[in-house]
N, C-alpha and C positions, 0 to 999 in steps of 0.2 A: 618509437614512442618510449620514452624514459618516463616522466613525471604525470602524473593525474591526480590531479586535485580535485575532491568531491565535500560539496556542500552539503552539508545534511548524514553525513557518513555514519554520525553515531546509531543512528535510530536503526528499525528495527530491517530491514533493504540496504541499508549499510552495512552493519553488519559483515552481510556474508559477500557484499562487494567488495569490501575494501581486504577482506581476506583473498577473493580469486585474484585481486590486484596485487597483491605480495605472493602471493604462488608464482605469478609472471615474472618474476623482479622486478617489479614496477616499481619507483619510488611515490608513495601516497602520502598524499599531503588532506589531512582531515579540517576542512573548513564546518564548526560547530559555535554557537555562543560559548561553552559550558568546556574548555578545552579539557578540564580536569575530568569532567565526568568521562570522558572518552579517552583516557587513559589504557583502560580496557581494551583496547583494538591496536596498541603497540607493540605484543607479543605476538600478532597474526604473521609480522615481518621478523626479520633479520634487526640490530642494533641499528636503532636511525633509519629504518626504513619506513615508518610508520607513524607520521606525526601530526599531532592535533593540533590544529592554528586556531587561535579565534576567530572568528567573522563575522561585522554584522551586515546580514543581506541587505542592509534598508542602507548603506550608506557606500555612497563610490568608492571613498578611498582604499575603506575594508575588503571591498571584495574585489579591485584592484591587486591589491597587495597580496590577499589570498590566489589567484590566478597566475601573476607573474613566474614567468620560465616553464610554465607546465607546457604540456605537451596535448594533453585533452583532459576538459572539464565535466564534470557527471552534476545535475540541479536534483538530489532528492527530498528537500526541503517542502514542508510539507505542511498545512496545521487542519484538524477537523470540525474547529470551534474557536471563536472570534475573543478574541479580548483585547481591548484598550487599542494600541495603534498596530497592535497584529492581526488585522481583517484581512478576508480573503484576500481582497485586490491587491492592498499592500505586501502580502507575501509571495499568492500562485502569481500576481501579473507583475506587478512593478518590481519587486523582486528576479524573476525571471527576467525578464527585462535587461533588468540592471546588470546580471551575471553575461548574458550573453554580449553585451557592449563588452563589454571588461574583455571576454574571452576574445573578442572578433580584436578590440585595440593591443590587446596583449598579442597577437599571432597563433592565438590557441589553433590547432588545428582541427579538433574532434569534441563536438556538444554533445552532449547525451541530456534531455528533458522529461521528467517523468509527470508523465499529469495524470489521467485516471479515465477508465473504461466510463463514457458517458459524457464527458464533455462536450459543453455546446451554448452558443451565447445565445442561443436561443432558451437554455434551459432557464427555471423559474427557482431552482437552486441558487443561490449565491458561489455556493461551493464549486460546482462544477458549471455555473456559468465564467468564474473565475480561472478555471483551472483552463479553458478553451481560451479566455483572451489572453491569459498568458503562452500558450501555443504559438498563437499570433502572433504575440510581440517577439517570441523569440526567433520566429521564424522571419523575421524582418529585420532584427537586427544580427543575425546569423544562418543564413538560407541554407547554407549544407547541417544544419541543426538536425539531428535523430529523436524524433516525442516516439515517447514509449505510453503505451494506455494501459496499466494494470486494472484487472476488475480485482475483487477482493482479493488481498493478499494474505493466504496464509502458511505456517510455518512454525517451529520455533517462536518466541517471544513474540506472536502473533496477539493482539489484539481482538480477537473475532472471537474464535473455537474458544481460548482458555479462556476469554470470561463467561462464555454459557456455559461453558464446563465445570466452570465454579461457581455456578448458578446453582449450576441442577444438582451439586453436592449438598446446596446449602438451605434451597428452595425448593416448595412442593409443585413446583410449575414453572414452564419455562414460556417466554413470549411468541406469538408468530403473528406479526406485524403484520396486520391486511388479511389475516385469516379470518373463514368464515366459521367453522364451529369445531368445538374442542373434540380432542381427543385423548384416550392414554397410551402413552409409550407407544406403540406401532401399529395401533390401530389402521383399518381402512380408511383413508377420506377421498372425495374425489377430486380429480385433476385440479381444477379448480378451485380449492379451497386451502389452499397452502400457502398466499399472499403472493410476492413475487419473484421474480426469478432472478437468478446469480451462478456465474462460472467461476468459482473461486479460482485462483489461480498458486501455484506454490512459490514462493521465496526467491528458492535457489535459482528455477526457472527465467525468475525475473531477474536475477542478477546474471545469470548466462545471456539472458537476451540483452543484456548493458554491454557487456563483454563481445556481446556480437558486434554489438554498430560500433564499439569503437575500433574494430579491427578489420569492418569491410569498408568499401570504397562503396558495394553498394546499396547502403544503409545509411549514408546522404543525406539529407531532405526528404527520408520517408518519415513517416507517421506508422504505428504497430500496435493494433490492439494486441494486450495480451492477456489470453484467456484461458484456463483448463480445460480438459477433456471434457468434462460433462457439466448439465442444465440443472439445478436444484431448486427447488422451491422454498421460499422459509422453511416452511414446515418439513421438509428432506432433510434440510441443514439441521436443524434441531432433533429430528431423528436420529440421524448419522451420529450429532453428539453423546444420544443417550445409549446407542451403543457401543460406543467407543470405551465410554467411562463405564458402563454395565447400570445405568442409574434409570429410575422409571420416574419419569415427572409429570404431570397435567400439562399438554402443549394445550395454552390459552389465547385463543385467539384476540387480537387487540385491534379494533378496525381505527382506519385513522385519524377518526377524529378525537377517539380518546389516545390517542401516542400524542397529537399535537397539543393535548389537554396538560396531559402531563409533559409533553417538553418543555410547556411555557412556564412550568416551577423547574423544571432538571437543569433547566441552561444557565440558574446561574449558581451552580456547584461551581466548586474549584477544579473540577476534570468532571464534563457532564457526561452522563451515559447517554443522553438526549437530546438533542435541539430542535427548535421549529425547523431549522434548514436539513437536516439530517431526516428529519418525515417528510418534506419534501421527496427526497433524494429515495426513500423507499417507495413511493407511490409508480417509481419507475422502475423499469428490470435494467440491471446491471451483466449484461453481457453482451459477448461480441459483433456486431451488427454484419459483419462481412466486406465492411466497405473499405476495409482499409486491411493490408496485409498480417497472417499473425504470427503464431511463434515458428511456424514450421517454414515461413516464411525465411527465418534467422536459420533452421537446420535443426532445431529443438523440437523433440518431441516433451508434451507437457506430461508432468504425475498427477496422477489422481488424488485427491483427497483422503481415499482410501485406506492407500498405500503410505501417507508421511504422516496424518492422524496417530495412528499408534504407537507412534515415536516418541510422541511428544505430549498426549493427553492422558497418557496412563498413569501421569500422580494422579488424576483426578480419579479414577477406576475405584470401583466400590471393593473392596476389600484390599485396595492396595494394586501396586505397578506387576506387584508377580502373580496378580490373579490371571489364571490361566484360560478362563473360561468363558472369557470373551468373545464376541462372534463379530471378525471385522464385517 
């Protein structure tokens, strides 16, 4: 394998993919709209090893021409919230879709598709009933196809942790989505009353387990949830945040029907923090079911939340990153 071209490279699973991929001498080839904005990820490589191509996933020729001479294709393309002709379908399916055509008429030898812990067309999600028919599709028009199932991803320039993190800097309360009654900072509450459940899972993790299926034979036509070591509750996650950052907030509990009250004003922000499909999507627990192989499966033992947390959420730390006196 010489070349791999990965769709969606900039974001934040890119990242540190397209880095392990110039570690290899891999030549990467960055399939993104925004080629300029991914400028940024040409120094991970050698001169000309690291190049951002335009692409747009909604149209054959583009994502033809992105694909052509590679060697294996990675899909981490991805959106959490619908606008104009970038709707679910259009992106997790037909999108998907369309890349693996490309990859199977091109002679691509190795897919790698990222869809999400919870997919299922059964579900009542748009989002992650979306994310399961494009599985499908891809799995059909590329049957030795590798779906990888992230539950929440987090990390570095993670989306999750640093925005409660700069919540509870900023805010005398932090949310817990399906919680039953308030608490402060680390109080007791019972099992039960923490909303629902999530295995976060770390970054890098998920980018090694990328790194796995393209380099086994037998990582094929599987399917991989991949999950962290441990089971959290909202309200654990929102715990864990305020000690990380040293901060004490009012954990307010928010049952779902006021989160759907308010998604139906938040969704039409220009980056919402909420949507009706996104309360959907919490009224369910986000973790690994067993039915399908996971990281340890690949050889990868996962990190705790614990353990990469302090790495990365200590500008938020109340008196600052060199406060010592934090208790992971």
């Amino acid at each position: 394998m010489k070349q791999v071209t990965v769709f969606g490279g900039s974001g934040f699973i890119g990242r540190h993919l397209v880095k392990r991929l110039a570690e290899q001498g891999l030549i990467v080839r960055v399939a993104v709209r925004d080629p300029a904005g991914a400028i940024f990820l040409r120094p991970m490589g050698d001169v000309g090893q690291v190049t951002p191509v335009r692409a747009d996933v909604r149209d054959d020729a583009s994502v033809a021409a992105a694909v052509e001479g590679s060697d294996a294709v990675v899909n981490l393309v991805g959106i959490l919230f619908e606008r104009g002709k970038r709707t679910f379908e259009a992106i997790h399916k037909d999108a998907a879709a369309r890349i693996a055509r490309q990859s199977k008429a091109a002679g691509v030898q190795r897919l790698v598709q990222i869809s999400a812990l919870g997919a299922s067309t059964r579900s009542a999600s748009r989002y992650a009933w979306s994310k399961a028919a494009g599985e499908e599709a891809v799995l059909e028009a590329f049957p030795e196809a590798s779906i990888l199932r992230p539950g929440v991803v987090f990390g570095p320039q993670d989306d999750f942790f640093n925005r409660f993190a700069g919540m509870a800097r900023l805010l005398p309360a932090l949310p817990v989505f399906g919680g039953a009654c308030p608490i402060y900072g680390q109080a007791n509450a019972g099992p039960d009353d923490g909303g629902n459940r999530f295995q976060p899972v770390y970054v890098g993790d998920v980018a090694d387990a990328i790194m796995a299926c393209l380099s086994r034979d037998d990582a094929a036509g599987k399917t991989y949830e991949l999950a962290g070591p441990a089971v959290y509750t909202f309200r654990e996650l929102m715990e864990l945040v305020l000690r990380q950052t040293d901060r004490h907030c009012l954990l307010l509990p928010v049952p779902f029907w006021t989160a759907s009250l308010m998604a139906v004003f938040l969704q039409f922000l220009p980056t919402p923090p909420l949507t009706p499909d996104q309360v959907t999507l919490l009224r369910s627990d986000n973790v690994a079911t067993g039915d399908a192989p996971g990281l340890d499966a690949l050889d990868i033992t996962p990190v705790a939340a614990e353990v990469i947390m302090p790495t990365y959420l200590d500008r938020f730390r109340r008196g600052g990153r060199f406060n010592t006196s934090v208790q992971a």
